[in-house]
VOROPA-146551 format. One record per residue (C-alpha): residue number from 1; residue in three letters; x, y, z. Coordinates in pm, 1 decimal. Example, Ala and Ser with C-alpha at 12.3 -4.5 7.8 and 13.67 -1.06 7.14 Angstrom:
residues 2
R resi resn       px       py       pz
R    1  ALA   1230.0   -450.0    780.0
R    2  SER   1367.0   -106.0    714.0
***
This chain:
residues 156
R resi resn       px       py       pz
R    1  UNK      0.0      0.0      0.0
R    2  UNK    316.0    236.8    -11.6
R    3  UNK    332.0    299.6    365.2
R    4  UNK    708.6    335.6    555.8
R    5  UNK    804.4     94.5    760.2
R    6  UNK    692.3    248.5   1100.9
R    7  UNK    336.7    352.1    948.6
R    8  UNK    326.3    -71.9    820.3
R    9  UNK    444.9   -181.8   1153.1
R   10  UNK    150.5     16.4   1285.8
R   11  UNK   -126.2    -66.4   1127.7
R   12  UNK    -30.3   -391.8   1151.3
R   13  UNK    -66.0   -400.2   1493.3
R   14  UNK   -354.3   -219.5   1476.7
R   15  UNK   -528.1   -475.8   1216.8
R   16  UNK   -411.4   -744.1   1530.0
R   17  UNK   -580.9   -534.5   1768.3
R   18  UNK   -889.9   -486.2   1591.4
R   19  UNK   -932.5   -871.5   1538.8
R   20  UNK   -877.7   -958.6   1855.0
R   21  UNK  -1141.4   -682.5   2004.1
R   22  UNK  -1416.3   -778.5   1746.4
R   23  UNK  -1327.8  -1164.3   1778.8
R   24  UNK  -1674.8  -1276.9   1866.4
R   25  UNK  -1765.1  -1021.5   1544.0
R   26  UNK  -1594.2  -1324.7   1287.4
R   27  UNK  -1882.2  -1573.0   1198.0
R   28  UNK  -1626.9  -1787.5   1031.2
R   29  UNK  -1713.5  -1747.0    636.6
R   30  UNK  -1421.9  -1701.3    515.8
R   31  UNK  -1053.7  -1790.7    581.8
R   32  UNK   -877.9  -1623.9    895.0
R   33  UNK   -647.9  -1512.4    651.9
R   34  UNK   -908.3  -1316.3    421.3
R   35  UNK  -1091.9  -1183.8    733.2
R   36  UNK   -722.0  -1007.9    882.3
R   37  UNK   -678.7   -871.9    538.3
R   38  UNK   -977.7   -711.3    494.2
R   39  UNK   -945.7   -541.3    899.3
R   40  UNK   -576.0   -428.7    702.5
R   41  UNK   -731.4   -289.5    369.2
R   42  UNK   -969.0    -58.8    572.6
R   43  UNK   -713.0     43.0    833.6
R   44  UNK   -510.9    105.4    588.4
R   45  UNK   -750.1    336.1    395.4
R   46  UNK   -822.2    501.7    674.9
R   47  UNK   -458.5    572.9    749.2
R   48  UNK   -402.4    702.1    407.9
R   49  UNK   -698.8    936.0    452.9
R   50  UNK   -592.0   1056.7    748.6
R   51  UNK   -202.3   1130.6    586.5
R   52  UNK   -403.7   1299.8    323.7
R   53  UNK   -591.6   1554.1    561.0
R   54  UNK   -223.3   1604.0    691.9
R   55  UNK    -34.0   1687.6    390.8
R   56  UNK   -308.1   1926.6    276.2
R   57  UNK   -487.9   1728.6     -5.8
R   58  UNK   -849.9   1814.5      9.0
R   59  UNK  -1085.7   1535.0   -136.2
R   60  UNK  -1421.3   1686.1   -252.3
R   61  UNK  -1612.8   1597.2     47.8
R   62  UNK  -1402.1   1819.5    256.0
R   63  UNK  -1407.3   2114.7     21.2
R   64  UNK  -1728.8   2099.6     -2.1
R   65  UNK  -1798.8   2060.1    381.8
R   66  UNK  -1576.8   2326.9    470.8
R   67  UNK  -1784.2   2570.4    194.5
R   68  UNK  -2133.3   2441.0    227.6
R   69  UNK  -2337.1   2435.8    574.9
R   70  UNK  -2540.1   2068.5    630.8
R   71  UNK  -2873.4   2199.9    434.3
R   72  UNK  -2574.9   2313.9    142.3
R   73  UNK  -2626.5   2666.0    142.7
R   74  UNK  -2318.5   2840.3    107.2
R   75  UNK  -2142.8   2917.0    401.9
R   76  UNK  -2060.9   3322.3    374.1
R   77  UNK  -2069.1   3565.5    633.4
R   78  UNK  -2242.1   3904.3    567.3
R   79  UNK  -2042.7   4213.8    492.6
R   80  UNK  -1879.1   4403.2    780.5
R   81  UNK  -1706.6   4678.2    634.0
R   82  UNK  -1663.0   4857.4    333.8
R   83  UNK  -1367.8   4634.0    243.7
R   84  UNK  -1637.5   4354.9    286.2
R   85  UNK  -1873.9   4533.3     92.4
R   86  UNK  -1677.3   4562.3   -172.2
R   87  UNK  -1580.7   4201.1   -217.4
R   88  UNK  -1933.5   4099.3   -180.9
R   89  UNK  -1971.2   4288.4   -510.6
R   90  UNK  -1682.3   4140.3   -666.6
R   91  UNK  -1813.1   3767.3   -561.2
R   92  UNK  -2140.6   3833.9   -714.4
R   93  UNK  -2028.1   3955.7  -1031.8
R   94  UNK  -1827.7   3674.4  -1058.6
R   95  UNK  -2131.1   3455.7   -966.6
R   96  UNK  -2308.0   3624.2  -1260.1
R   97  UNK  -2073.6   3540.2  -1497.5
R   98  UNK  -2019.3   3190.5  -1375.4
R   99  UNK  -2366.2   3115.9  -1356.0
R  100  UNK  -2325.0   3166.8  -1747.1
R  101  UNK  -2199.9   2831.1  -1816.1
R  102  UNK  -2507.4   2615.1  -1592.2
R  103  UNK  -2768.5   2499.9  -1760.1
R  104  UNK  -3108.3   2624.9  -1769.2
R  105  UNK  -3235.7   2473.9  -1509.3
R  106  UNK  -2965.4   2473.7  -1264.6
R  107  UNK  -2955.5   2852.7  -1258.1
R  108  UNK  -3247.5   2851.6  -1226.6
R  109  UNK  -3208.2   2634.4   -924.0
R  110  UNK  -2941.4   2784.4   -765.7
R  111  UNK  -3082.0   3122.2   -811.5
R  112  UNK  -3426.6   3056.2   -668.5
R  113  UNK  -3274.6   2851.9   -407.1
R  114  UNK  -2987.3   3085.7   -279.0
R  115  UNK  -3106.5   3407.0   -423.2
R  116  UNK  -3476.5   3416.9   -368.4
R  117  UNK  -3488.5   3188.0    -65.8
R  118  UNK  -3778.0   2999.5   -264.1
R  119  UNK  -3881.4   2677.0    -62.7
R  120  UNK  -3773.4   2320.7   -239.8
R  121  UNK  -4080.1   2253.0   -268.6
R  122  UNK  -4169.6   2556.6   -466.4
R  123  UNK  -3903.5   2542.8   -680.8
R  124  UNK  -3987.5   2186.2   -775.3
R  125  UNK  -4324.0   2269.3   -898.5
R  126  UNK  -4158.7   2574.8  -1111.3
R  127  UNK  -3942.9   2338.8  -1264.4
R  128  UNK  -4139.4   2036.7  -1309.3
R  129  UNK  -3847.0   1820.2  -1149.7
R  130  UNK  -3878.1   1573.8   -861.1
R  131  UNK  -3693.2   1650.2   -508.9
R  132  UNK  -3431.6   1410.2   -583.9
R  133  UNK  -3352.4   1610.9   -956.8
R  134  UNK  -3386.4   1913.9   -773.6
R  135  UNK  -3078.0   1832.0   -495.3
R  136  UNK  -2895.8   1690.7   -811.9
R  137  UNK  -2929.3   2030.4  -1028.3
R  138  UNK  -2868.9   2210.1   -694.9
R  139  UNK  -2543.8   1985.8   -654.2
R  140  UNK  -2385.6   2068.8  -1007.0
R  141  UNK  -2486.8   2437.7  -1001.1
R  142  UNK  -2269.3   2492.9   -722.8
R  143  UNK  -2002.1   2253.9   -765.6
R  144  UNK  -1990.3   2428.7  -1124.2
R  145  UNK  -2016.0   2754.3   -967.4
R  146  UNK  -1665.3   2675.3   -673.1
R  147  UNK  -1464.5   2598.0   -966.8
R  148  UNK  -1519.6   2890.4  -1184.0
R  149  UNK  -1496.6   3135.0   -869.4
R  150  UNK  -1170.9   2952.1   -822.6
R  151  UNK  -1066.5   2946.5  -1114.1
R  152  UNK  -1132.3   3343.2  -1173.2
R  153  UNK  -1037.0   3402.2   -831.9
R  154  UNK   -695.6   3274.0   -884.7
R  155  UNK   -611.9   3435.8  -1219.3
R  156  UNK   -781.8   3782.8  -1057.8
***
């Protein structure tokens, strides 16, 4: 799995450990052998996640929980100066011209959702889509909307 010595050593023991605290877990269905590498593949996973968060490699569930609140609204504070002010200008110009490349319906979406503060419910009807479309359309539209703000933001 590409792990030093000391980090294989570890989880190693910590595969043992595991084992040996869910022993009455193992129904017997497959081999010992097959049951101790499995405990190892997940520790192991879980230890490279965890070097990841470390070294400063965001996966896309972190970015998006550290920029989305858990009803994924956008997580944004409201102005407090004129410095503030100003950038909150900037941010939604750039939000106009990202929303450029969505489709239709997703800035449609996003803007009813996050702009107008229409209900899901609402905006369903508008759109003729089913809750489930509507959370998916939702979904793009911003993930669509991060990178082009990033992207812009970056080469500002």
């Amino acid at each position: 799995m590409g792990f030093n010595e000391t980090d294989a050593e570890e989880l190693v023991q910590d595969t043992f450990v595991s084992f040996f605290e869910g022993m009455d877990r193992f129904r017997g269905e497959s081999a010992i052998k097959t049951y101790l590498f499995g405990i190892l593949r997940n520790k192991g996973l879980e230890l490279l996640r965890s070097q990841k968060r470390e070294s400063g490699v965001e996966d896309i569930e972190s970015v998006f929980d550290a920029r989305f609140d858990g009803e994924a609204h956008w997580l944004a504070g409201m102005p407090q100066g004129p410095e503030d002010a100003a950038l909150s200008k900037e941010i939604a110009h750039f939000i106009t011209l990202c929303s450029e490349s969505l489709s239709p319906d997703q800035r449609m979406a996003f803007f009813l959702k996050e702009i107008d503060g229409t209900g899901q419910d609402e905006i369903c009807n508008i759109l003729s889509v089913t809750y489930t479309n509507l959370r998916v359309l939702l979904f793009r539209a911003r993930l669509q909307l991060r990178e082009c703000l990033e992207r812009n933001w970056k080469n500002k």
